[in-house]
N, C-alpha and C positions, 0 to 999 in steps of 0.2 A: 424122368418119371412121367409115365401120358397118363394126363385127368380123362377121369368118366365127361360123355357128353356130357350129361344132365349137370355135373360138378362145374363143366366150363362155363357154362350157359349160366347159371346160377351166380358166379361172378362176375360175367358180361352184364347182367342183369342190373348186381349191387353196384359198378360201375358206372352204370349206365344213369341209375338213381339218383348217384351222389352227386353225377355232374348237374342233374335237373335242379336237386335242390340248391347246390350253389347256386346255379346259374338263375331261379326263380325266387328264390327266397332270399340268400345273400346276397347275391351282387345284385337283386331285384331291389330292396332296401334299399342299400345306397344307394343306385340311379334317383329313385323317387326320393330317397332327402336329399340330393342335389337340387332335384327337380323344385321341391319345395323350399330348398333356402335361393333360388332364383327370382321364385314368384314372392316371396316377402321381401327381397332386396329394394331400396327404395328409387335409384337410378343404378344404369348397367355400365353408366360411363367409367374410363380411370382418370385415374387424378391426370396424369401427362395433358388429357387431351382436353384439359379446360382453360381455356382463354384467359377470361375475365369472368367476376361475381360483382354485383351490385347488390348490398345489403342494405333493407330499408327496415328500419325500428321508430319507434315512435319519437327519438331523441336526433336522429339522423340518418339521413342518408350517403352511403359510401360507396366509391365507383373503384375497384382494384383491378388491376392487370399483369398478367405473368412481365415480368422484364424479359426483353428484348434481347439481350444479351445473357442469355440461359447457362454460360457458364461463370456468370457472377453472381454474387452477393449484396443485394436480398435477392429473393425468387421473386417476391411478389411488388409491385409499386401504387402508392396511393395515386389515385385520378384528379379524384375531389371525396371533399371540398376543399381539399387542399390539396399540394403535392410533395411526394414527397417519399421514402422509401417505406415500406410496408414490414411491421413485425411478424416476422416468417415464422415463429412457431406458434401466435395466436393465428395466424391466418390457415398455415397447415394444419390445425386443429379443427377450424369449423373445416379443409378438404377432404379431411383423415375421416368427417361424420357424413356427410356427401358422399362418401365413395363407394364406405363399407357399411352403416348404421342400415339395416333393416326394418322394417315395419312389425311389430309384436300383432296389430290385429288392422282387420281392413273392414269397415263401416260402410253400406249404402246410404246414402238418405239425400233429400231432396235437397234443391237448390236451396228453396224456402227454409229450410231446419239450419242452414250453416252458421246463424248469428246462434243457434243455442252452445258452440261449439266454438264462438271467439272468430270465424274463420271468415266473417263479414267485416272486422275491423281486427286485423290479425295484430300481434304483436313485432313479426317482424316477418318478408318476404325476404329470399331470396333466390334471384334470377342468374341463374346461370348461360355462359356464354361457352361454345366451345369452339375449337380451332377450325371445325369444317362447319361452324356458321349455326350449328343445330341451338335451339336453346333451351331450357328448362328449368324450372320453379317449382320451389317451394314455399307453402307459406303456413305461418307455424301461428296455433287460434291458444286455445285455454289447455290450462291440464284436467286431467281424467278425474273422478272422482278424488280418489285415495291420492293424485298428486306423483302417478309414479311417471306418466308417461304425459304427451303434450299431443293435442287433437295435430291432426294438419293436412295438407294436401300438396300433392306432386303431381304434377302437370296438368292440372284438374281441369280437361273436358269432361264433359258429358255423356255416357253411357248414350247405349241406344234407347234405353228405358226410360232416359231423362234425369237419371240419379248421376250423383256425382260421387266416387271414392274419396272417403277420410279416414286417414290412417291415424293409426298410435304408432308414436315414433319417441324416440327415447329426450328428455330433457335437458341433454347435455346441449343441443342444439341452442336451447333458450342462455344456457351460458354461453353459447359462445359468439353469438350475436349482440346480445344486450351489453357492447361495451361502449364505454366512453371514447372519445376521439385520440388522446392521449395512450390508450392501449393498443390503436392499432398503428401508430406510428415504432418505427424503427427507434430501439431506445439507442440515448447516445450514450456514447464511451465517454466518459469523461475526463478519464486516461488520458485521450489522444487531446485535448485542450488544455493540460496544466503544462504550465513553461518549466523547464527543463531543469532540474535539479541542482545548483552551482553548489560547491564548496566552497568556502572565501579561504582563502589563502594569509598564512600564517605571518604575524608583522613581523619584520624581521628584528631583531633586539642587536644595540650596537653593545660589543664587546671594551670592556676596560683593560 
């Protein structure tokens, strides 16, 4: 069956539309929330490509480095202040917030305003190292009003403007910095140090 011109043309037409608005409105959307969960991400590196962290809290300071031999057990090893093997699922917990935790809101404001913000005597820094030598930091000040989120800053040069970026970044951070010396060490088995199980052997009884 042949369509009228004007009939073909009128579907060339609605065809024509429907790909616009995909292509403008749909798949325009997503590009720009891509785009926008990019600019609130708080560093772009992956976990693989980090070195070493040195975490400094007002309790201590801690020097970790990926072990050298990547297909053992732990991943991670203490530097200092002591030495010694690193517990790999608090240490993967503060990389797992490094990697992927996002920014909720991004602050201008001057050098000068930073102590209102905790971020002149922060609670804890941390410096990242990575395998091609790049470095970067964070350093984590006061929480927000209401408590939900933790002022702080990542790689905090200076704007042309002279202002500095401070971000709201989530609190989980402050947990997983703020520990004792004993959590970051690799717990022991104690398994592998109790001596070996003996059964005593039955006395033998003399027969009448």
């Amino acid at each position: 069956m042949k369509l009228p011109r004007t009939t073909l043309i009128l579907i060339l037409l609605a065809l024509g539309l429907g790909g616009f608005v995909y292509f403008h409105e749909i798949r325009g959307a997503t590009v720009q929330e891509e785009i926008k969960e990019q600019k609130q991400r708080i560093f772009s590196f992956g976990e693989d490509d980090v070195q070493s962290l040195t975490v400094t809290t007002k309790k201590l300071t801690l020097n970790l480095e990926r072990n050298p031999e990547s297909s053992s057990n732990p991943k991670w090893l203490i530097k200092s202040p002591v030495s010694g093997q690193a517990n790999d699922a608090i240490v993967s917990y503060l990389m797992d917030l490094l990697v992927k935790s996002n920014s909720e809101r991004t602050l201008s404001t001057s050098p000068k305003e930073l102590k209102e913000f905790a971020l002149d005597q922060p609670q804890a820094t941390i410096n990242i190292t990575l395998k091609n030598r790049q470095s970067h930091q964070l350093i984590l000040g006061k929480s927000n009003f209401n408590g939900r989120f933790l002022y702080a800053q990542a790689d905090s040069a200076a704007k042309p403007d002279g202002n500095i970026n401070v971000l709201l970044v989530s609190t989980d951070f402050a947990n997983a910095v703020n520990r004792e010396l004993s959590e970051w060490k690799q717990p022991v088995d104690n398994s592998q140090k109790l001596p070996p199980l003996t059964i005593p052997k039955p006395t033998p009884t003399n027969s009448k």
